[in-house]
C-alpha positions as CSV (number, residue, x, y, z in Angstrom):
1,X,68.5,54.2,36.9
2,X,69.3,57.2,35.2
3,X,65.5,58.8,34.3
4,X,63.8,59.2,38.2
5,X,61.3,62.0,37.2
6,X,57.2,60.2,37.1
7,X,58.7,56.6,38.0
8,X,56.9,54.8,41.3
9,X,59.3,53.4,43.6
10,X,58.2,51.5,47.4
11,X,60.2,51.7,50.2
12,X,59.7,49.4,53.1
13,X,60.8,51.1,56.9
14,X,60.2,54.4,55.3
15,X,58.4,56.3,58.7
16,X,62.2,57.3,59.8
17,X,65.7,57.1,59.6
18,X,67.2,56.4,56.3
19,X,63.9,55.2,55.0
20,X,62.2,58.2,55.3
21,X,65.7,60.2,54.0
22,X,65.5,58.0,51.1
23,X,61.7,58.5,50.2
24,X,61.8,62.0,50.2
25,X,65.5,62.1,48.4
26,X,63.8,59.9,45.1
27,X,60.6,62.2,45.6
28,X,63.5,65.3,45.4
29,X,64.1,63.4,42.0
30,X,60.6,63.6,40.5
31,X,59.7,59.9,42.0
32,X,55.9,59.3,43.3
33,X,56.9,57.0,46.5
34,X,54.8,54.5,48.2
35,X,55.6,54.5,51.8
36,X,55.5,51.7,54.0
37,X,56.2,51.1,57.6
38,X,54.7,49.2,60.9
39,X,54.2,52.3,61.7
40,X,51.1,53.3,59.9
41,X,51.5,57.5,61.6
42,X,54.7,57.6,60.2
43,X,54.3,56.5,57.1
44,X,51.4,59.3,56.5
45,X,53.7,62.3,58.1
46,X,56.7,61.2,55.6
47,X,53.6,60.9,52.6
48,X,53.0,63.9,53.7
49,X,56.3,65.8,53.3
50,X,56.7,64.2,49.9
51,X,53.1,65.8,48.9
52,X,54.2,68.7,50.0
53,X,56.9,69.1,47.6
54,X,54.7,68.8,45.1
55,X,55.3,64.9,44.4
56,X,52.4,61.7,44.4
57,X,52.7,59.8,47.9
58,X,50.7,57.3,49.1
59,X,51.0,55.6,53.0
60,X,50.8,52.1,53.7
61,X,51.0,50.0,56.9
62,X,53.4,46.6,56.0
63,X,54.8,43.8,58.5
64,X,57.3,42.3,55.6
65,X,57.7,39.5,58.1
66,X,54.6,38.3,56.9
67,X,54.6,36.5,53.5
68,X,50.8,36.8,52.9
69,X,50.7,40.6,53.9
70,X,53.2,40.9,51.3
71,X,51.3,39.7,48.6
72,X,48.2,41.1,49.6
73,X,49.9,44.6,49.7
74,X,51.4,44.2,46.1
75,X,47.7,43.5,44.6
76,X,46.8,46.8,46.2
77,X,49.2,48.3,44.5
78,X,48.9,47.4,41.3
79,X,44.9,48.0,41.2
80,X,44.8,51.2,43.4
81,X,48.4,52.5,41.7
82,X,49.8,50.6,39.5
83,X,53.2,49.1,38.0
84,X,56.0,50.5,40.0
85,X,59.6,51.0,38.9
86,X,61.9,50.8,41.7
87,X,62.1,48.9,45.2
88,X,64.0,49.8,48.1
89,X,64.2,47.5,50.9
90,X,65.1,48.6,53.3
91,X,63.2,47.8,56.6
92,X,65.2,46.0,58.8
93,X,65.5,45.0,62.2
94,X,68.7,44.6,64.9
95,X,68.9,43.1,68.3
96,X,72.1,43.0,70.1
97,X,73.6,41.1,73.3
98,X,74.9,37.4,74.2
99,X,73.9,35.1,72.2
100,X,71.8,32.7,74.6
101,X,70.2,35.9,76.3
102,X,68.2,37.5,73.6
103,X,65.1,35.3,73.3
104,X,64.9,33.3,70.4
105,X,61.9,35.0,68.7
106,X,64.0,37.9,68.4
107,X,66.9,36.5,66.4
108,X,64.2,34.2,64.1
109,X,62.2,37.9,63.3
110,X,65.5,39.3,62.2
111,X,65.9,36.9,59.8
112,X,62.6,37.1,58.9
113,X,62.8,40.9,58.6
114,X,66.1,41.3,57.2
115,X,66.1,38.1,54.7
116,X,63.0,36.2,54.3
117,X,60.9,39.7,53.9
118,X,63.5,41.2,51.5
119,X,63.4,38.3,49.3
120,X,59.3,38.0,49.3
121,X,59.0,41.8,48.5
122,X,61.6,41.9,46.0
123,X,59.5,38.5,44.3
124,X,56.3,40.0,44.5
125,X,57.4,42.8,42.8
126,X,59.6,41.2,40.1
127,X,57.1,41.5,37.4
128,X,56.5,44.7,37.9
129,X,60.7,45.6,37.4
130,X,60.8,43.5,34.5
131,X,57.7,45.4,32.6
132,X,59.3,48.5,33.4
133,X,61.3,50.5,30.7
134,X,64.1,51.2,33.4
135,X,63.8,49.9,36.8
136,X,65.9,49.2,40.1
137,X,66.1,47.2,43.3
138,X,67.9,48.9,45.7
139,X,68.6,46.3,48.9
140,X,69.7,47.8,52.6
141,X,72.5,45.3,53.8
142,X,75.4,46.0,56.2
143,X,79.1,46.2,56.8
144,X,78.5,43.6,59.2
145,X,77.8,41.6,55.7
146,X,81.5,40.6,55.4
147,X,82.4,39.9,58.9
148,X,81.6,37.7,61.9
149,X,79.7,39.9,64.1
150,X,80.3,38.9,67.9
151,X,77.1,40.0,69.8
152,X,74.9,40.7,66.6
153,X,75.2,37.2,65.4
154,X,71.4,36.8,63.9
155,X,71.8,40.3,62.5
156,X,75.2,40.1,60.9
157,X,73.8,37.1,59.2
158,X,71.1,38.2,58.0
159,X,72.9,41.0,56.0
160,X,75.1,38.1,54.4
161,X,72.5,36.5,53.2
162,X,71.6,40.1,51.4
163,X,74.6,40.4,50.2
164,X,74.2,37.0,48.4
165,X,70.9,37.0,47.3
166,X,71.2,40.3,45.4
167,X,74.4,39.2,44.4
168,X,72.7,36.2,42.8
169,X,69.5,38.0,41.9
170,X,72.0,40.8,39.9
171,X,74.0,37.8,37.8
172,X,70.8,36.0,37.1
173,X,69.2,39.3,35.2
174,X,72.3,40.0,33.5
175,X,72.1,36.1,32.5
176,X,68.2,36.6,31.5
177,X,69.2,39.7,29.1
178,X,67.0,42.2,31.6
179,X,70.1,44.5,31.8
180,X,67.3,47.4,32.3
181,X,66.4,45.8,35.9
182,X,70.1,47.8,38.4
183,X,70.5,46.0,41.7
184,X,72.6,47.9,44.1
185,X,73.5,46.8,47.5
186,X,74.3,49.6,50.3
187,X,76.8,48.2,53.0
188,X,77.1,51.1,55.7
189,X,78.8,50.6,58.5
190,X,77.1,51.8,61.5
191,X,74.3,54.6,60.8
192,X,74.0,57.2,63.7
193,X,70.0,56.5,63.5
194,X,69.5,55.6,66.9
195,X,69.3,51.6,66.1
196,X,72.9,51.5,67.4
197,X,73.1,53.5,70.1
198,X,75.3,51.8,72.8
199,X,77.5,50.4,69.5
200,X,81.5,51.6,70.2
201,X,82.5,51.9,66.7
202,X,85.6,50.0,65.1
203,X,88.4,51.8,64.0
204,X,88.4,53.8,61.0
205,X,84.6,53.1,60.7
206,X,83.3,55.7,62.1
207,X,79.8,56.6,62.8
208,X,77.8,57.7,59.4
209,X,75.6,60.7,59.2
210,X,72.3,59.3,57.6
211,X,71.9,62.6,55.1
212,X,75.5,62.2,53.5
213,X,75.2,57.9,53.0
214,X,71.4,58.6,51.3
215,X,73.4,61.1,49.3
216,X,76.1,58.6,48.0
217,X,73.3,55.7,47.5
218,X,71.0,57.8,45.4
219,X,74.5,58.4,43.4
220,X,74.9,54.5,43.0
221,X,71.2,54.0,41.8
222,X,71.5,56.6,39.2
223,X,75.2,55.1,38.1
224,X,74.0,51.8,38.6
225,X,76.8,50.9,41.0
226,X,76.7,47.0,42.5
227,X,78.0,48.0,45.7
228,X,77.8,50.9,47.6
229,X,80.2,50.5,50.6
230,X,80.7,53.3,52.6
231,X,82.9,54.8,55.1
232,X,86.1,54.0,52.7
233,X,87.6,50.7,55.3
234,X,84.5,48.8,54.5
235,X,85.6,48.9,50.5
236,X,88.5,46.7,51.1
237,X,87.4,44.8,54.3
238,X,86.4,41.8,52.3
239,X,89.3,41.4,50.4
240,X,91.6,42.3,53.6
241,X,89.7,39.7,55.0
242,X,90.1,37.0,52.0
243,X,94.0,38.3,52.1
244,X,95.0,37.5,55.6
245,X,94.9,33.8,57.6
246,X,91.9,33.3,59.5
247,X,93.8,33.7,62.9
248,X,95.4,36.7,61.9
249,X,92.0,38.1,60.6
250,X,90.8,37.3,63.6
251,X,93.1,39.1,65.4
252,X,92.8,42.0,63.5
253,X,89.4,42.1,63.9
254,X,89.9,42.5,67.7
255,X,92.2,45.3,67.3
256,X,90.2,47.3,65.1
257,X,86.9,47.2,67.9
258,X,85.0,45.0,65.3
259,X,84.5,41.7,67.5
260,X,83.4,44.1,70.5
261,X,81.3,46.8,68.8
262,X,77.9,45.3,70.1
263,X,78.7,44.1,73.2
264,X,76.8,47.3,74.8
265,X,74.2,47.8,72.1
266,X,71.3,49.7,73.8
267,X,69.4,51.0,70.7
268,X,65.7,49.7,69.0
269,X,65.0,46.7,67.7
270,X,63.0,48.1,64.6
């Protein structure tokens, strides 16, 4: 998406963190941003810092886990608004630990957080990205995206199956001829935001500093990158991965710190 200035963009999980870095970074680009959150307070403090550099916010309070809040949300928006021109999702939830010892509820609300919500946003504001001149979906996934994630199981899932539904969702508007519609896919490794705290990063993926990874993904929206991967091990994990036997993989894996990075997760679940 190369023209940002007057264009509406939403952003789901925008009341901190990288959400809010991201909200204000497209309104430091001329953007008018819709903010959403659970957290209705935040939301309004992060409209607020957008209004006051001199940009159009508005605040809304969102549960994407819900399919009908969802579309009820996207009819206010088009009556109150109208037609945006960009999506970022990017809400998202983690819960760590063993497997049998986090309640079930939690790892069914990360998929329905991380997948199920992503996918009912970005549908219930397709139309909108296909009447736009020049629009973009930009979709929050993970590292943990190309790798088994021991201790993170739900979550590490969940961010495959972003990976494949934008993958999919990209191909399919290239195949429709709506080469105006970018989808790029951001797969950090672990973001010193405060959801990871407890995490003992891998080897050569070192903990990322939320201002400089906003920095590179506003750089992929505007150059309509895929993939943004970032730190630089993550750009060649999958194919280091598709290289090697599984058992030497797996091995590798567990000499880098990846299988043991969340065993002592301590950080929020959203």
């Amino acid at each position: 998406m190369k023209q940002f200035y007057g264009k509406k963009v939403v952003v789901t999980g925008a009341a901190g963190g990288i959400g809010r870095l991201m909200a204000l970074a497209f309104a430091g680009r001329g953007c008018d941003v819709i903010v959403t959150d659970l957290n209705q307070e935040g939301a309004e403090k992060v409209a607020a810092e957008i209004r006051a550099v001199g940009r159009q916010a508005w605040a809304y309070r969102l549960d994407i886990s819900r399919v009908e809040d969802i579309q009820v949300f996207r009819s206010r928006i088009r009556k109150e608004i109208g037609r945006i021109d960009a999506l970022v999702n990017n809400a998202g939830v983690v819960y760590g630990g063993v497997f049998e010892m986090v309640p079930i509820e939690k790892h069914l609300m990360t998929y329905a957080v991380n997948a199920a919500g992503l996918v009912a946003m970005t549908h219930a504001f397709f139309a909108d990205l296909l009447e736009s001149p020049e629009s973009h979906i930009l979709n929050i996934a993970s590292a943990s995206g190309f790798v088994g994630l021991p201790f993170g199981a739900t979550y590490a899932s969940s961010k495959w199956a972003v990976i494949g539904f934008s993958e999919s969702i990209r191909l399919e508007l290239q195949e429709r001829g709506f080469d105006h519609v970018g989808v790029t896919t951001v797969c950090p490794g672990y973001i010193a935001t405060g959801m990871f705290d407890g995490v003992r990063t891998p080897k050569l993926l070192p903990f990322l500093e939320p201002d400089k990874i906003v920095a590179k993904i506003m750089d992929g929206v505007e150059k309509n990158h895929p993939y943004v991967k970032e730190p630089f091990m993550v750009k060649s994990v999958d194919l280091l991965k598709g290289a090697l036997p599984q058992k030497l993989w797996d091995k590798a894996a567990q000499a880098l710190g990846i299988t043991s990075s969340m065993m002592h997760w301590k950080g929020h679940g959203r």
